[in-house]
N, C-alpha and C positions, 0 to 999 in steps of 0.2 A: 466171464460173466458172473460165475457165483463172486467172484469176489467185489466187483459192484454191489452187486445186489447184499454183500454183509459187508463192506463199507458204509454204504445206505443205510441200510438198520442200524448202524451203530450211530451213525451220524442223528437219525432220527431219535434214537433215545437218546439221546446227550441230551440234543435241543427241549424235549421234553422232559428231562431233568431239570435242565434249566430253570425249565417254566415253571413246574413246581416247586423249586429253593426258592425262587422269587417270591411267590406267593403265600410262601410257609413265614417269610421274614416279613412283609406287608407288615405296615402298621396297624395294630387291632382295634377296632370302634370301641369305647367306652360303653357304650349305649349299643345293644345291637339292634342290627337294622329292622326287626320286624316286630317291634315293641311299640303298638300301637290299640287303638280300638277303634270298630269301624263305625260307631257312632254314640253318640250324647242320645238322652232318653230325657223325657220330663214325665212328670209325675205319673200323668192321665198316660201316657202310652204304657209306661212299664204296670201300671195296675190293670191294664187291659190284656196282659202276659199271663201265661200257665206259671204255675212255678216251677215249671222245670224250666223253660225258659230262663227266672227268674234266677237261678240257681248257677246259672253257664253264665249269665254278665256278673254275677257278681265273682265269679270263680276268676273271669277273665279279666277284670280290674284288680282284682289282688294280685296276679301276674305279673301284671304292666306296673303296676305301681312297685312290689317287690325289685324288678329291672331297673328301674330310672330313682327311685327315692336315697338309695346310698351314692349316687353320683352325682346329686345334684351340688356338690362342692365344685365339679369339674365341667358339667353339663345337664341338658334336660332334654335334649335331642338325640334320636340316633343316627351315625354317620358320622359322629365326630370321634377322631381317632386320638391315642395316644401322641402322637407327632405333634400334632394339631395344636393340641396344650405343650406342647414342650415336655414331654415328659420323653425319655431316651425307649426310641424301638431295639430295647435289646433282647437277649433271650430271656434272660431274668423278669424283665417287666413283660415280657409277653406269657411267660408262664406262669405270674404272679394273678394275669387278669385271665390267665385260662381258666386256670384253680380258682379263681371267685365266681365265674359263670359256671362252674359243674358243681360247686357246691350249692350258688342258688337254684340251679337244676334239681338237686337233689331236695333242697328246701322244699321248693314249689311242687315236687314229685309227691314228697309225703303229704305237705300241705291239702294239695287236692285231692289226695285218697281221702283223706282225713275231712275235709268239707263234705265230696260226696255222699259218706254214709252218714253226716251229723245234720248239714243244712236242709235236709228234706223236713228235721222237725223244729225249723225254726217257723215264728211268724212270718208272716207272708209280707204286714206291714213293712217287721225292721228288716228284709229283704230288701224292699225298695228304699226305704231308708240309707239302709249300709249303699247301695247301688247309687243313688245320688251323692250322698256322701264322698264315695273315693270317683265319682264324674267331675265335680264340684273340686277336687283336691287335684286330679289331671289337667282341669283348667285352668287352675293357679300355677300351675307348672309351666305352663304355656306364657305365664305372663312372670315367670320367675325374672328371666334374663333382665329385667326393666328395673330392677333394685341393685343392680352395681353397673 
């Protein structure tokens, strides 16, 4: 009986080995998947916002735009993977695009310390200003694919 039962366990972790090489070698999205904003603003709504409000979309569009602007040679979407473009799922390239998402991690890390304590004394205007601005520049993103 014991030795069923550590047949079994062993058998079970293998197949859960498995399942994680698999998923470790998966082709990587270029664009990761949760680089997005959950909505467009026009003018009259965002001058109708607190500035702290104010403060968090514009924080969250530098984000989104940071993630998708160096890619746009490859894509403007996320879900689209290395494979996808023809680029080889190897190790190398997949530790090539590791290393560029932990260092924009770390970009964005400083970055938004560094907003926090500065944008409370900016205008309130060039807030919605900049805030339109990079909505305005996501939406051109959208219509990127249409020029080749």
């Amino acid at each position: 009986m014991k030795l069923k039962i550590f047949l079994f366990s062993i058998s079970m972790f293998l197949i859960a080995n498995i399942g994680f090489a698999q998923k470790k070698n998966a082709a990587k999205n270029i664009i990761r998947d949760n680089v997005s904003i959950s909505k467009y603003h026009d003018i009259e709504e965002l001058q109708n916002m607190q500035k702290g409000e104010l403060l968090d979309l514009y924080i969250e569009r530098i984000d989104v735009l940071v993630k998708i602007l160096p890619y746009i040679a490859f894509t403007t979407k996320p879900g689209v993977t290395m494979e996808d473009l023809g680029i080889p799922n190897n190790s190398d390239n997949r530790k090539a695009l590791d290393s560029e998402f932990e260092s924009t991690d770390d970009y964005l890390k400083n970055s938004t310390e560094f907003q926090k304590k500065m944008l409370p004394y900016s205008d309130t205007t060039n807030l919605i200003s900049g805030i339109l601005f990079f909505e305005e520049t996501l939406k051109s993103l959208h219509e990127y694919g249409q020029y080749h």
